[in-house]
C-alpha positions as CSV (number, residue, x, y, z in Angstrom):
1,X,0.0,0.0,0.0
2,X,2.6,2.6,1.0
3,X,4.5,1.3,-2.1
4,X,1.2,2.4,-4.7
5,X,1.3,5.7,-2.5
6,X,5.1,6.7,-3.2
7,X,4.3,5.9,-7.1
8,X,0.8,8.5,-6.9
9,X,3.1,11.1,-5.9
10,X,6.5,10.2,-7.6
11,X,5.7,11.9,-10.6
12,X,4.3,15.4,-9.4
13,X,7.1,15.4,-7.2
14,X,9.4,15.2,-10.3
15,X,7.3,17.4,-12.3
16,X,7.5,20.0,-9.1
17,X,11.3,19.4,-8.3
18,X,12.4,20.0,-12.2
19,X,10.3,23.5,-12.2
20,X,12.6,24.3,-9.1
21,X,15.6,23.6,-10.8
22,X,14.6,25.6,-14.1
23,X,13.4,28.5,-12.3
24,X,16.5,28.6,-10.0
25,X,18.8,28.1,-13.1
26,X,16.9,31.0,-14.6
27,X,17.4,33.5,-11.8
28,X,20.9,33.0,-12.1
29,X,21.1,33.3,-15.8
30,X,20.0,37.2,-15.4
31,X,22.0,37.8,-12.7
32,X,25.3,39.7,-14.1
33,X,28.8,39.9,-13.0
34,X,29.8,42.8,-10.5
35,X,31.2,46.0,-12.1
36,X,34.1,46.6,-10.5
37,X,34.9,49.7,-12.3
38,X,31.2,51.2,-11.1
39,X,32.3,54.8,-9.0
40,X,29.1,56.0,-7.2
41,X,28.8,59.9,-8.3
42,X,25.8,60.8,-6.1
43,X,26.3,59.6,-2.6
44,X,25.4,60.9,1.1
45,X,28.4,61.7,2.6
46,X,29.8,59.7,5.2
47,X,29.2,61.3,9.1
48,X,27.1,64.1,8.1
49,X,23.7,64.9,6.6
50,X,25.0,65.9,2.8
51,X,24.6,64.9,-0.3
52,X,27.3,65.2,-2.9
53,X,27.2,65.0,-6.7
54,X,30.7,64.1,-7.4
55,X,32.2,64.8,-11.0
56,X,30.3,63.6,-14.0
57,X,27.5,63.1,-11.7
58,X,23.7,64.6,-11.7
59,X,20.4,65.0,-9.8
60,X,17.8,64.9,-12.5
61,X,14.3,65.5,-12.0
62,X,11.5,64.1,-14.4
63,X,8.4,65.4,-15.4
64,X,6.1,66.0,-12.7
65,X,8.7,66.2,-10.4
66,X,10.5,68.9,-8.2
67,X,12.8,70.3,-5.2
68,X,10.5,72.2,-2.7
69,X,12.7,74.8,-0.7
70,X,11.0,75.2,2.6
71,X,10.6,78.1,4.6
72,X,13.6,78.8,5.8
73,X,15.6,76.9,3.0
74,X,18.2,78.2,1.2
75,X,19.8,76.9,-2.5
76,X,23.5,78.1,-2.1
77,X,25.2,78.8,-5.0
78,X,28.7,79.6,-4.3
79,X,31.8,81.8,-6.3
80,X,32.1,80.2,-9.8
81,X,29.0,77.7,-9.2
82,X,25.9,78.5,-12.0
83,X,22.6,77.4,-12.4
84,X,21.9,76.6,-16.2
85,X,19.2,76.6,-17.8
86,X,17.6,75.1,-20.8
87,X,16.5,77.0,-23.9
88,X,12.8,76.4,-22.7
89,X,13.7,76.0,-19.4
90,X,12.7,78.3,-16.1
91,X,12.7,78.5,-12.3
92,X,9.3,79.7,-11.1
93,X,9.4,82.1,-7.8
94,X,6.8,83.4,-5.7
95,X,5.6,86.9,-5.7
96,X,8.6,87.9,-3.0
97,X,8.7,91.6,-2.2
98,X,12.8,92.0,-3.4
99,X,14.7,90.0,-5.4
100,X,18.8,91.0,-7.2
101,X,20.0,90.3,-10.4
102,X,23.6,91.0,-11.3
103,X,24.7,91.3,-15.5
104,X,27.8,93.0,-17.3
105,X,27.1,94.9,-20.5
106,X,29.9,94.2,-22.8
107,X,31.6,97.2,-24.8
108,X,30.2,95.9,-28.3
109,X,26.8,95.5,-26.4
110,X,27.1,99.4,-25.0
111,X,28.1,100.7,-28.3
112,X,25.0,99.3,-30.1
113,X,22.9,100.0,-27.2
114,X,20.7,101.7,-29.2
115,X,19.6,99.8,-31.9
116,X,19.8,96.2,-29.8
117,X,18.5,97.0,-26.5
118,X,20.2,94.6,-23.7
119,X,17.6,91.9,-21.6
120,X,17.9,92.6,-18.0
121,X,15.5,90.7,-16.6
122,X,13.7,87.9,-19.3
123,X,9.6,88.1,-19.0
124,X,7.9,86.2,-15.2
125,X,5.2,84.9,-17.3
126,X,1.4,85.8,-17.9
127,X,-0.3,87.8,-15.2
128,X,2.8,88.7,-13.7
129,X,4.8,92.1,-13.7
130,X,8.7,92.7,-12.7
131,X,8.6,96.0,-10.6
132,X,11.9,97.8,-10.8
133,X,13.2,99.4,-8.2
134,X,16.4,100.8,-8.8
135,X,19.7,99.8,-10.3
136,X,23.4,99.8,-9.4
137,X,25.5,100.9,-12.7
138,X,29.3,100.5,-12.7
139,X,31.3,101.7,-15.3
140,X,34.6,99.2,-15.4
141,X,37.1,101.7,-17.4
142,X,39.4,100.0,-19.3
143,X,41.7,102.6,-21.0
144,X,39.4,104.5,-24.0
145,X,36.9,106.4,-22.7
146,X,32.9,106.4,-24.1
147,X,32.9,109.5,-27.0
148,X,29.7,111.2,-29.0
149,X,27.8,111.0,-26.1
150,X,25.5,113.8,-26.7
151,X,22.3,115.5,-24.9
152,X,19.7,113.5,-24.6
153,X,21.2,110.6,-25.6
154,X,20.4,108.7,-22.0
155,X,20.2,105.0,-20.8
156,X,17.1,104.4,-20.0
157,X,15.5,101.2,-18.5
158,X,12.4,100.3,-20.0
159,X,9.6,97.0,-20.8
160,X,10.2,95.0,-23.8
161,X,12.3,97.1,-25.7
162,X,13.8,100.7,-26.1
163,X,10.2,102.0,-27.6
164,X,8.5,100.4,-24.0
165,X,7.0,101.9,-20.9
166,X,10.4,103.5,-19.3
167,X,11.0,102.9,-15.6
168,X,14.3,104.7,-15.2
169,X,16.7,106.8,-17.1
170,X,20.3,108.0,-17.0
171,X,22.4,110.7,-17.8
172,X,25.1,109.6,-19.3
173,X,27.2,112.9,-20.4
174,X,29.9,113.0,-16.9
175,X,29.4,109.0,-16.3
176,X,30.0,106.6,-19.4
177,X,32.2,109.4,-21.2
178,X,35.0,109.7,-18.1
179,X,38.6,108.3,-18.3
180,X,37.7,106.5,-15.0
181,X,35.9,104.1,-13.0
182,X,32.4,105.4,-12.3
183,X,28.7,104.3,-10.4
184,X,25.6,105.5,-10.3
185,X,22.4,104.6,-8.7
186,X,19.1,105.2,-10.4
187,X,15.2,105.0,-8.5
188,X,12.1,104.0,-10.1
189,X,10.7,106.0,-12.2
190,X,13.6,108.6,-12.5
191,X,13.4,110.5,-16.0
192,X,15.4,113.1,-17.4
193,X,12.9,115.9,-15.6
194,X,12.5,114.4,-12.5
195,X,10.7,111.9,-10.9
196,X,7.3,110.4,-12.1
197,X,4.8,108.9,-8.7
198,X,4.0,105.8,-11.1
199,X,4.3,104.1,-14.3
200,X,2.1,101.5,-16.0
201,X,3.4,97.8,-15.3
202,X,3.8,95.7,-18.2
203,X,2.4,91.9,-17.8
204,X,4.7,89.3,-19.2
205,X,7.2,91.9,-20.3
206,X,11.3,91.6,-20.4
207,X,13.2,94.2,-18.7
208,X,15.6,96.0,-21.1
209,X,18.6,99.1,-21.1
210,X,19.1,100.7,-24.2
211,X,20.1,104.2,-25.2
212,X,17.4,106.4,-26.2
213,X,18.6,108.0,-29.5
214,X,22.0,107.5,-31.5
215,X,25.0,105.4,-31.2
216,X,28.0,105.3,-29.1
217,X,31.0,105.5,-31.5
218,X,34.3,104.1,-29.2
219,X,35.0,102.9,-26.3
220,X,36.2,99.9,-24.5
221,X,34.6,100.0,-20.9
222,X,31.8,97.1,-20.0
223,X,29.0,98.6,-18.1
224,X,28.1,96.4,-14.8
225,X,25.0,96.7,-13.2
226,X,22.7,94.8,-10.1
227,X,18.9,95.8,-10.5
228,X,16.7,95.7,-7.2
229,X,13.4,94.3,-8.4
230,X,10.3,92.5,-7.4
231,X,7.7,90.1,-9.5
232,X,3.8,91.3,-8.4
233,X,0.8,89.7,-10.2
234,X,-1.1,92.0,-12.2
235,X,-4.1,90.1,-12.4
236,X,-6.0,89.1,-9.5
């Protein structure tokens, strides 16, 4: 009796144990050598809560998702670290009451300042408006000084392009013609009369210097300047 039993089960035992064998021979037919040339270029370094992207390494993050800064946070970007960004891409901000931007006007870029107004600030997106609120310029002389600067022939800071709603302006005769280092500081909305109580904001708009009539003819001095600026929404 036992005997007839053992043969019942001898041959879905077999069936059984071969499947083991198969699948077990599979498992290791995937699994592939070690890399021993693999360096780990993203790691949290050892004894402390940081995380390092070594060289060659990257933190990427997919569509849909994102780095939330808390309050309190802080993104550090230290001396000759940059942020890139794609053609296409962008870093969205809340509206913040005060936010600095820092840019250097080359001398072929001053000297066709007219014609090719320079971007300060590129456009926050619909419903929003950058407020300027006043500008640092530094003249870094370099040995030939500006020439045929003439009346009324200011910088002025204005939406979209030189034609757009100014926000500031500035003299230039005594500050980009001098054989020597100098700085100004302009306010919103200074013009060449005065100073205006407001000015139309302009949604979705770049933030541009020109010069408001002719053309520089030498001169080898960039033009360095830090603008003081806020994004507000203009639609609520």
């Amino acid at each position: 009796m036992i005997k007839n039993l053992f043969q019942s089960f001898k041959l879905p035992f077999l069936v059984i144990l071969l499947f083991v064998i198969a699948s077990i021979l599979g498992f290791f037919s995937h699994v592939k050598a070690a890399d021993l040339t693999y360096s780990t270029k993203v790691y949290r370094k050892v004894g402390g809560d940081e995380m390092v992207v070594a060289n060659g390494g990257a933190v990427t993050v997919e569509s849909g998702g994102a780095i939330t800064v808390e309050s309190g946070g802080l993104i550090n970007v230290e001396s000759g670290g940059t942020i890139t960004f794609a053609t296409d891409g962008k870093i969205t901000l809340p509206e913040i009451n005060q936010l600095i931007i820092s840019t250097e006007i080359t001398t072929a870029e001053v000297l066709a300042l007219n014609g090719t107004p320079f971007t300060l600030i590129n456009a926050p997106g619909s419903n929003k408006a950058i407020i300027f609120k006043g500008a640092m310029l530094f003249v870094d002389y370099a040995g030939t000084a500006y020439d045929n600067v003439a009346g009324g022939e200011d910088l002025i800071i204005s939406y979209t392009d030189g034609s757009g709603v100014q926000v500031a302006r500035v003299e230039t005769t005594g500050f980009i013609d001098q054989a020597n280092d100098e700085v100004r500081y302009v306010v919103h909305h200074s013009t060449a009369t005065g100073y205006a109580n407001d000015f139309l904001p302009v949604a979705n708009a770049t933030l541009t210097i020109s010069l408001l009539s002719g053309e520089i003819l030498t001169g080898n001095s960039p033009l360095k300047i830090q603008v003081v600026y806020a994004v507000l929404p203009t639609a609520w």
